[in-house]
LUMLUMDO-833464 format. One record per residue (C-alpha): residue in three letters; x, z negated, y. Coordinates in pm, whole numbers, padded with zeros to 5 digits, always signed. Layout:
BEGIN
ALAXZY
...
***
This chain:
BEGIN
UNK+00000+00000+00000
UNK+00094-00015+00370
UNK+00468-00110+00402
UNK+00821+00020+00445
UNK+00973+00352+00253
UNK+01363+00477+00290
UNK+01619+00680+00171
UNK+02028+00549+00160
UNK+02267+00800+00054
UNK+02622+00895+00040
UNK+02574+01211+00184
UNK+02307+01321+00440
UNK+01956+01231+00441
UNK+01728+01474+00358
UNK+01443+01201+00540
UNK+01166+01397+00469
UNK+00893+01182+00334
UNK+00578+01335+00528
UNK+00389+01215+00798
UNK+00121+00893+00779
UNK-00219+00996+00720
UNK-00309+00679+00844
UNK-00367+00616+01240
UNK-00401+00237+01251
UNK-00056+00140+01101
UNK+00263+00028+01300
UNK+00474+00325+01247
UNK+00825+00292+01372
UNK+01215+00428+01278
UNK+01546+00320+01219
UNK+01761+00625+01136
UNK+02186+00678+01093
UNK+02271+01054+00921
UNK+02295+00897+00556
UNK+01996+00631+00600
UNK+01635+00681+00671
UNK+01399+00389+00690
UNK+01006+00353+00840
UNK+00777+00153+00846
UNK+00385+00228+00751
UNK+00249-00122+00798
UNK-00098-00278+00919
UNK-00141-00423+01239
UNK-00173-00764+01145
UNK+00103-01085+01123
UNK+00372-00903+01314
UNK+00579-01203+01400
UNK+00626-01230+01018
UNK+00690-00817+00985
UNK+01061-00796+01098
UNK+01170-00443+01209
UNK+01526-00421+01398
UNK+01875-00331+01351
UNK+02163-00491+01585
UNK+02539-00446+01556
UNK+02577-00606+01233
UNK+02235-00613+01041
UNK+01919-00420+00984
UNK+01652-00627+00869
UNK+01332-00508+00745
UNK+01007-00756+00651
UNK+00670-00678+00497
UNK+00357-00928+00414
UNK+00281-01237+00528
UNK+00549-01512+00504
UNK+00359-01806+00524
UNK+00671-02072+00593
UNK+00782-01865+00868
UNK+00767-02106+01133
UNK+00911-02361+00903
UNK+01161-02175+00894
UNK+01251-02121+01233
UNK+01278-02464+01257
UNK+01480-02553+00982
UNK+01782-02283+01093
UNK+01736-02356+01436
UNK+01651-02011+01566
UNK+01451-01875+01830
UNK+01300-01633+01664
UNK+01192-01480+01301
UNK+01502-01212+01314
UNK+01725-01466+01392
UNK+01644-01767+01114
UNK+01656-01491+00868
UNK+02043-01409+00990
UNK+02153-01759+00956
UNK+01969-01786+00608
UNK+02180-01460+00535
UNK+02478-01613+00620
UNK+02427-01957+00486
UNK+02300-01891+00142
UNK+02397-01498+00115
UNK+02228-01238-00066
UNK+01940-01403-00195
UNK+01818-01596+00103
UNK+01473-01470+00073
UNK+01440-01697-00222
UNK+01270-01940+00056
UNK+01025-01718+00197
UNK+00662-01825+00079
UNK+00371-01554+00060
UNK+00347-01274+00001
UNK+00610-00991+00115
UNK+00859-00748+00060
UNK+01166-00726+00258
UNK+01539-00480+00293
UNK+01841-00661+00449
UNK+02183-00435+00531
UNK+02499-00627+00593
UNK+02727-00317+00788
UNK+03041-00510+00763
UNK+03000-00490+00384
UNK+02803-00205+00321
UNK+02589-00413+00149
UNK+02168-00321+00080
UNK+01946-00552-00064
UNK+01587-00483-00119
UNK+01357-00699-00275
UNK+01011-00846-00364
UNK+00846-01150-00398
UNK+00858-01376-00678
UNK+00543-01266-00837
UNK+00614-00907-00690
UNK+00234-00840-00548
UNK+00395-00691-00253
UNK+00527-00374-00437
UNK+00890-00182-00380
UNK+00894+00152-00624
UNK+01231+00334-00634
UNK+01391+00641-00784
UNK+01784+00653-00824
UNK+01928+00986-00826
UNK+02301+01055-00852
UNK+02353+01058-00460
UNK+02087+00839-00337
UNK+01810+00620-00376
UNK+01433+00652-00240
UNK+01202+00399-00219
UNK+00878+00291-00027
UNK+00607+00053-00118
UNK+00412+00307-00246
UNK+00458+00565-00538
UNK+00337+00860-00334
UNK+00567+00818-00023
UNK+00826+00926-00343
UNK+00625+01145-00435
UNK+00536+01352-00119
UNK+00961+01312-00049
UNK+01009+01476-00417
UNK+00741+01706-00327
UNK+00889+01835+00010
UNK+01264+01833-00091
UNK+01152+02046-00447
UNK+01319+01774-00649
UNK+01125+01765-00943
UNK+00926+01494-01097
UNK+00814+01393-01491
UNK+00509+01236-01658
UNK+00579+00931-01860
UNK+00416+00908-02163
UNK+00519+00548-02212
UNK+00372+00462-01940
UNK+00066+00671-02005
UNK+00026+00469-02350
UNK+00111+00126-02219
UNK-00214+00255-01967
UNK-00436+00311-02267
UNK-00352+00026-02465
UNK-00309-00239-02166
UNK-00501-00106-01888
UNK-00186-00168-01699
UNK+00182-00069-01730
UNK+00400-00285-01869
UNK+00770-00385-01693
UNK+00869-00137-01455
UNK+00671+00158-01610
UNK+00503+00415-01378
UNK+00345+00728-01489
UNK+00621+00875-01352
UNK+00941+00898-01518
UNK+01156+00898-01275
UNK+00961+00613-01051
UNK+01012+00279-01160
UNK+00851-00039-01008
UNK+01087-00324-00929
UNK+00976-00646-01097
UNK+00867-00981-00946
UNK+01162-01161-00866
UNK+01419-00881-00919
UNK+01592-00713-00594
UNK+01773-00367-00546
UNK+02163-00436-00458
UNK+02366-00148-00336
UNK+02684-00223-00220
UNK+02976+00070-00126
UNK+02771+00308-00347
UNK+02698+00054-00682
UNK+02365-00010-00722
UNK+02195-00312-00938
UNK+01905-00483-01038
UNK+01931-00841-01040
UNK+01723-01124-01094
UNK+01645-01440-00814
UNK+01348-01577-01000
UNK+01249-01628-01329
UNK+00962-01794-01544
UNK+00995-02119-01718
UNK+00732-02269-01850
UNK+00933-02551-02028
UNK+00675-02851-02080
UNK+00804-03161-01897
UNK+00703-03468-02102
UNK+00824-03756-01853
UNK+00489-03774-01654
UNK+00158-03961-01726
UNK-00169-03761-01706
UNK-00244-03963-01414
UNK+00096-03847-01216
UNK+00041-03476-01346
UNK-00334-03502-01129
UNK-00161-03666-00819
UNK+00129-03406-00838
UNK-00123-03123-00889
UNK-00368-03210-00605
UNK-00066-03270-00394
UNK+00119-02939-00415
UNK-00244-02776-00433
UNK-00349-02889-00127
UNK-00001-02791+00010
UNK-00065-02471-00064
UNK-00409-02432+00061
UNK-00287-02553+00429
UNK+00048-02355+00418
UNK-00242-02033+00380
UNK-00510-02110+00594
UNK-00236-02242+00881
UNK-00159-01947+00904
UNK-00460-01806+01009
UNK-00481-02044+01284
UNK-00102-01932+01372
UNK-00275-01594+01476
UNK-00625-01719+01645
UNK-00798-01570+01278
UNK-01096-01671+01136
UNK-01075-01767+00770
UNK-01209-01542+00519
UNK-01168-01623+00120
UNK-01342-01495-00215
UNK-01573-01721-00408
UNK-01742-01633-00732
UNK-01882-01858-00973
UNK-01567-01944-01141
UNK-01355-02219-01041
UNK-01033-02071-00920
UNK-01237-01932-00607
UNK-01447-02245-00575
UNK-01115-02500-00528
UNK-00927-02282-00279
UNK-01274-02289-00088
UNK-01357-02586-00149
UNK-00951-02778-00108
UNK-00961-02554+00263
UNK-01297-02649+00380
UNK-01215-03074+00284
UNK-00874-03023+00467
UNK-01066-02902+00811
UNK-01075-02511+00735
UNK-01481-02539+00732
UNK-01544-02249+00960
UNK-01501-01977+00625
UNK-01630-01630+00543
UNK-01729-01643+00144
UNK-01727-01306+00029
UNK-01878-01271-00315
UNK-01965-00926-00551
UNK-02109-00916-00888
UNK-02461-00804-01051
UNK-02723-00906-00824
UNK-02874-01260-01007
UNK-02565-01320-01254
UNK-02411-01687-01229
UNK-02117-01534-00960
UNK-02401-01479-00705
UNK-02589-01804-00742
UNK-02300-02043-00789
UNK-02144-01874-00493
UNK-02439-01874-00273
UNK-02525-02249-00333
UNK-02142-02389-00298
UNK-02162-02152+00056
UNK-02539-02270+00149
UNK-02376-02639+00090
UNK-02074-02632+00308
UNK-02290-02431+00581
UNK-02013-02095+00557
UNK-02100-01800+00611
UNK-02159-01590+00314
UNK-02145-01208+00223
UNK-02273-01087-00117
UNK-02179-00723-00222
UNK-02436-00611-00528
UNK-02247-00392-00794
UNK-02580-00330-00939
UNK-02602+00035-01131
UNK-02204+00065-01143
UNK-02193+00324-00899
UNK-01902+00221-00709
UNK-01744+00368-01050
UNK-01768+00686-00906
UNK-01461+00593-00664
UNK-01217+00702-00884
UNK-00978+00927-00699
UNK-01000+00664-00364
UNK-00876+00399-00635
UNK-00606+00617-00793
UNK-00466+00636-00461
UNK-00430+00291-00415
UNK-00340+00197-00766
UNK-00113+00577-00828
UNK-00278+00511-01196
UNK-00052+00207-01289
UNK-00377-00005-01348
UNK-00716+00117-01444
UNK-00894+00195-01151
UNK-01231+00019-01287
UNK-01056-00321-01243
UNK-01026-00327-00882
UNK-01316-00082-00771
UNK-01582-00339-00740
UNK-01356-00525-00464
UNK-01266-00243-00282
UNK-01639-00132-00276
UNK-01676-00489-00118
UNK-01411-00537+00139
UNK-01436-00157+00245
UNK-01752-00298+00473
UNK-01573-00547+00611
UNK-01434-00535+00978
UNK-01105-00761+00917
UNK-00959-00702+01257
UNK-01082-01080+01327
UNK-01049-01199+01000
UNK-00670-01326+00868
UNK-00506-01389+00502
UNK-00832-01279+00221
UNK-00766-01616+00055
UNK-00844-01590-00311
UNK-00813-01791-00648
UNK-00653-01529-00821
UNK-00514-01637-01173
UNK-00536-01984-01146
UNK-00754-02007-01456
UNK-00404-01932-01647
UNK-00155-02137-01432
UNK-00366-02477-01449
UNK-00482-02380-01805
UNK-00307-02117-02025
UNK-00203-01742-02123
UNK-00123-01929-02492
UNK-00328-01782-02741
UNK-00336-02139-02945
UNK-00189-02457-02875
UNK+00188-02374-03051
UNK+00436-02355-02727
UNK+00605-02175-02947
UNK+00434-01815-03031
UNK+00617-01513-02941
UNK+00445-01216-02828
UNK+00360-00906-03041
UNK+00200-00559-02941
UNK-00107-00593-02788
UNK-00107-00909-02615
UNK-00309-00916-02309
UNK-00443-00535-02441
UNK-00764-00438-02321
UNK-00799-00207-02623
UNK-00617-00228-02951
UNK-00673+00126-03109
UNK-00329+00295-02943
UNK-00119-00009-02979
UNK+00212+00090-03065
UNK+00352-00172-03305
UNK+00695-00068-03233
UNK+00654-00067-02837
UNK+00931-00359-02827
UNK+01204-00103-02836
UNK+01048+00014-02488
UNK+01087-00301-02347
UNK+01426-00414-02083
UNK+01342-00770-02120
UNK+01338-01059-02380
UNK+01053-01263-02328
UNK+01060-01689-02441
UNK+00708-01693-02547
UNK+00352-01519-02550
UNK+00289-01706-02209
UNK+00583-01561-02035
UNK+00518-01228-02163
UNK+00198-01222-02039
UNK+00261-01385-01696
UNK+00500-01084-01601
UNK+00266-00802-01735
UNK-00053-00863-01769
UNK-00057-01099-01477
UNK+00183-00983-01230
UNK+00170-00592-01319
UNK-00199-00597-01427
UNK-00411-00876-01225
UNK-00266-00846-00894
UNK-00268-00465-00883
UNK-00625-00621-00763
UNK-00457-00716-00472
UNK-00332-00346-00365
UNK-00697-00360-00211
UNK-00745-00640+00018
UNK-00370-00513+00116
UNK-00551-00171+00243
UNK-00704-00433+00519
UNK-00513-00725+00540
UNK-00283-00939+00388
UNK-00393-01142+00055
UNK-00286-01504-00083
UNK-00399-01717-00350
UNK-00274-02087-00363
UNK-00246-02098-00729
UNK+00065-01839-00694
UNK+00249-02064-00422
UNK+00607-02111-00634
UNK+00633-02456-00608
UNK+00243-02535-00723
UNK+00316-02214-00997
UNK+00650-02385-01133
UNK+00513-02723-01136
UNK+00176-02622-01324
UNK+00395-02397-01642
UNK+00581-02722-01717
UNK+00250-02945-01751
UNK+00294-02963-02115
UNK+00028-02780-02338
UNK-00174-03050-02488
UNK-00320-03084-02102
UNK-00338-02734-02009
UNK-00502-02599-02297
UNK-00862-02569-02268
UNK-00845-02615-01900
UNK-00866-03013-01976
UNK-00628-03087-01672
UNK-00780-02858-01448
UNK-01140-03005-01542
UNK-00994-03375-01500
UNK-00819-03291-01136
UNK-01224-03155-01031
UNK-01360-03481-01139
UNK-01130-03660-01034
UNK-01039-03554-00700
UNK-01276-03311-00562
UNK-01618-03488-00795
UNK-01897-03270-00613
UNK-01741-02960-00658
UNK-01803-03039-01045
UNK-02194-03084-00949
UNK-02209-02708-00993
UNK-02233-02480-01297
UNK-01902-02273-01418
UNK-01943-01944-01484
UNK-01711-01913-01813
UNK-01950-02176-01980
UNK-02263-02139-01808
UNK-02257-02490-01707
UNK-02108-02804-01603
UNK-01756-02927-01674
UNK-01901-03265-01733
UNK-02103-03074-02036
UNK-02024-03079-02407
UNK-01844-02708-02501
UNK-01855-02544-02830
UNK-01624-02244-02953
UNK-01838-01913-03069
UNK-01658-01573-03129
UNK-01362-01730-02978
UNK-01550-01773-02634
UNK-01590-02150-02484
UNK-01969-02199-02385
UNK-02202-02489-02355
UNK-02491-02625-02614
UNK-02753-02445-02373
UNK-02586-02104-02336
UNK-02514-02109-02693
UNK-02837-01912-02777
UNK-02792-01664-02565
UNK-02396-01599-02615
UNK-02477-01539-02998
UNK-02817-01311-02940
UNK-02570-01124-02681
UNK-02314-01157-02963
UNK-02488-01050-03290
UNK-02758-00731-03097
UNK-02507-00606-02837
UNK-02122-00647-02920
UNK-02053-00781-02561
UNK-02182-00947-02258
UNK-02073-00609-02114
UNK-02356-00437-02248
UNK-02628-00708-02127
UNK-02705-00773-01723
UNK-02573-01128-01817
UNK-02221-01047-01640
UNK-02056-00977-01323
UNK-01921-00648-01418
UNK-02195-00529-01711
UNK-02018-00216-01724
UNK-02152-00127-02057
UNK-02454-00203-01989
UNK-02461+00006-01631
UNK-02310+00322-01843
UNK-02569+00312-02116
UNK-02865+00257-01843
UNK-02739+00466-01522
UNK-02780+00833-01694
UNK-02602+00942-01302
UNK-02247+00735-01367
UNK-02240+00854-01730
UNK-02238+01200-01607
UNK-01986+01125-01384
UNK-01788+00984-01673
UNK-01796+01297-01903
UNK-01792+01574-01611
UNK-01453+01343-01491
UNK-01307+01393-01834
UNK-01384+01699-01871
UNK-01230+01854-01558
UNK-00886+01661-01674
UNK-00870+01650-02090
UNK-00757+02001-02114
UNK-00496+01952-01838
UNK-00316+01788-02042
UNK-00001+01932-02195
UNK+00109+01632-02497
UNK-00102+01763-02777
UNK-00109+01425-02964
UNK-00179+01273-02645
UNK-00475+01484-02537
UNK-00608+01397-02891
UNK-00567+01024-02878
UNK-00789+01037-02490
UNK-01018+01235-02682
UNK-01048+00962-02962
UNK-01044+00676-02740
UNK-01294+00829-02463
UNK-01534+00996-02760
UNK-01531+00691-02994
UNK-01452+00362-02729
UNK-01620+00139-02474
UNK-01684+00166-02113
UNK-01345-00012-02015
UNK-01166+00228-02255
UNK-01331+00492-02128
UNK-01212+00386-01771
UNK-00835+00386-01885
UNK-00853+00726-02053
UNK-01036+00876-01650
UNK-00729+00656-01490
UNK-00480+00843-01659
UNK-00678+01162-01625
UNK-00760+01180-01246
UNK-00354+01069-01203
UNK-00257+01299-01387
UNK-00437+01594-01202
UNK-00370+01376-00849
UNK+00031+01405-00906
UNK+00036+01742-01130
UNK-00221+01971-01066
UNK-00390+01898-00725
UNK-00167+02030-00452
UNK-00417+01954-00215
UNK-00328+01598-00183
UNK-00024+01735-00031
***
């Protein structure tokens, strides 16, 4: 999305990336004859979006960098540019460790011909980049490459790796694009480039350890403590900029604390923004906890499924790493939204895994195997390990870096279309702190339900939408799926006559249901796949979308039009150009 793009060579710079089609960024140059860097970047939080280049450094910064003022403070400086020079040359290279939020970021040291680009630790704020043998492009988008590629005739690949990983996981895996030649820098990884050599090296990394030296009761102190850290470092910053506060809320409970933690710490004047099917448990729970704490509240109805239809607007925000189904119902939302007065979209995302699990059972223990985190299991390639750069502890860690960081928050390529997006659960010290709480409290969400009851008691007076109740209530297991002795009935009838609560109006995102009912969006579906299958060139490929699309749900139909419609956006359509 919105950001920063270069090119750094040995020779001379072709710079030749294209021109904006966007009016309403901040569009400005820095420019030497073997270095080319711009920025495309929304017009919001520019104290935080550094953009200069002095005697000694150029210094680029993209996001929202939440501890920005902190830090000004703590180096002494009089300004953003400057702190970030004196954390340069205090703790080198990887100074950005400290930044909070987040953001994206180059730094060039011309007394050592030193680059360094980088993301953040969970790498939501995206840096793609192709090395070729005299240069390297990259931009915080995959068609700013693309369009350079395009326009200098260097000539480009499909992956079919990544194509596969698409159809199996709905997302890539690692730092798989569609592209072969594009890969995606990793959350906490940076680009180093110094008198020509060029690495990729780690800052961060995962470790979810379990720490056995603290009582439950110390865990639910430490946990409200850093959460309600978190929430005020985000919703500060709002006030930093004269913003109003705007923040998702569902009927889940991720959504419901970040709310719920801002509004008890003063943030009260909020914008709720909720989307689902009109009547399912995300609209009422929302609209009650909203009603109750007198916010304002915006409800977006994704009855019928039509928003579906968005599929080339969501390939160009996504460039087909993600299925495009998984983030269409926000964008549907937050496309009506005038955000020029509205700051940080605060949001819960994946805090459901951080304060309970990714762990598929209660063994610390289990390694991952093809197909964890897979939205569909009929291309899984059981030898897809030989693919794979890194070596992974555990299931959970596996599934933090790809299914959370390179599937989830693709959700957040979005909100980033508007503004910039932050979710409490991801700050690194409340992230770090929660992977450790050993396993016996996180499983099952028992922590997280014991914090609520706890701490925060009458935001446990309403129902939770995973169980279809309260937290207080007895749960029972059924098909794998937690659910309370009410719901029970209706979880097995959906079970036993329809496969999945997909195919019922009894979800958020019925998607089944809305393709088997709307007789409009399933001829979307099959004219879509039609104009693409044949483009294809991979025979056994072509097949296997045939297969899966033919023979497969509605979300495995989605994956096989994502990698359709990218394909004919990056190979065929040269109108896009």
């Amino acid at each position: 999305m919105p950001g920063f793009l270069g090119e750094i060579s040995k020779n001379k710079a072709y710079k030749n990336f294209g021109i904006s089609d966007r009016d309403d960024l901040i569009n400005e140059v820095i420019e030497s004859n073997n270095f080319y860097l711009e920025r495309r970047t929304i017009k919001k939080f520019e104290k935080d979006k550094v953009f200069t280049e002095d005697d000694e450094y150029i210094i680029i910064t993209e996001g929202v960098i939440l501890n920005s003022l902190k830090l000004i403070e703590k180096y002494k400086a009089s300004n953003f540019k400057n702190a970030i020079i004196s954390m340069y040359r205090k703790n080198g290279e990887t100074f950005f460790e400290e930044f909070r939020g987040s953001f994206s970021g180059l730094f060039y040291d011309k007394n050592k011909n030193k680059w360094i680009i980088y993301t953040n630790h969970v790498g939501d704020k995206q840096i793609f980049y192709y090395k070729m043998r005299d240069k390297v492009i990259f931009g915080s988008e995959i068609n700013y490459l693309v369009s350079y590629m395009k326009n200098n005739k260097i000539s480009y690949t499909f992956d079919e790796i990544g194509a596969y990983f698409l159809l199996t996981y709905g997302y890539m895996l690692e730092d798989y694009t569609l592209i072969r030649e594009i890969k995606k820098l990793n959350a906490g990884k940076y680009i180093k480039i110094e008198d020509g050599d060029f690495q990729i090296l780690t800052y961060y990394e995962i470790d979810n350890t379990p720490d056995y030296s603290q009582s439950e009761e110390e865990i639910i102190q430490n946990i409200d403590r850093l959460f309600r850290n978190a929430v005020k470092l985000e919703f500060e910053k709002d006030r930093e900029y004269g913003y109003k506060h705007i923040a998702s809320l569902s009927g889940g409970l991720d959504s419901r604390m970040t709310v719920w933690v801002a509004h008890e710490l003063g943030y009260t004047e909020q914008l709720n923004v909720t989307f689902s099917q009109t009547d399912y448990w995300d609209e009422t729970i929302a609209k009650e906890i909203a009603r109750d704490l007198e916010h304002e509240w915006l409800f977006y109805a994704l009855d019928n499924g039509i928003y579906l239809k968005n599929i080339r607007e969501m390939i160009e925000i996504n460039f087909g790493d993600c299925l495009y189904a998984g983030a269409a119902h926000a964008n549907g939302c937050l496309s009506k939204i005038d955000f020029d007065k509205y700051g940080i979209y605060h949001t819960g995302q994946i805090g459901d895994v951080i304060l309970g699990t990714f762990y598929s059972s209660e063994n610390p223990q289990t390694s991952y195997k093809p197909r964890d985190g897979a939205y569909s299991t009929r291309l899984v390639q059981n030898d897809e390990k030989k693919y794979l750069k890194y070596k992974y502890n555990n299931e959970e860690v596996f599934k933090f870096y790809n299914r959370a960081f390179t599937g989830a928050l693709q959700g957040n390529l979005v909100s980033q279309k508007y503004t910039e997006v932050a979710s409490p659960f991801l700050d690194i010290e409340f992230f770090e702190y929660c992977l450790k709480i050993p396993l016996k409290y996180r499983y099952d969400h028992r922590i997280y339900k014991k914090w609520i009851l706890r701490k925060y008691p009458d935001a446990a007076k309403y129902k939770w939408e995973k169980i279809q109740g309260k937290i207080t209530e007895r749960t029972y297991s059924i098909f794998g799926r937690t659910t309370t002795l009410k719901a029970l009935p209706r979880k097995a009838f959906n079970k036993l006559f329809h496969a999945s609560s997909l195919n019922t109006k009894h979800h958020m995102n019925p998607i089944d249901y809305w393709y088997n009912t709307n007789d409009d969006l399933r001829e979307f579906f099959l004219d879509t796949f039609n104009k693409g299958i044949d483009l294809l060139k991979n025979e056994k490929l072509r097949n296997d979308c045939q297969k899966l699309f033919t023979t497969g749900n509605t979300i495995e139909k989605t994956q096989v039009l994502t990698l359709l419609e990218a394909w004919r956006y990056y190979f065929v359509d040269e109108s896009r150009d």
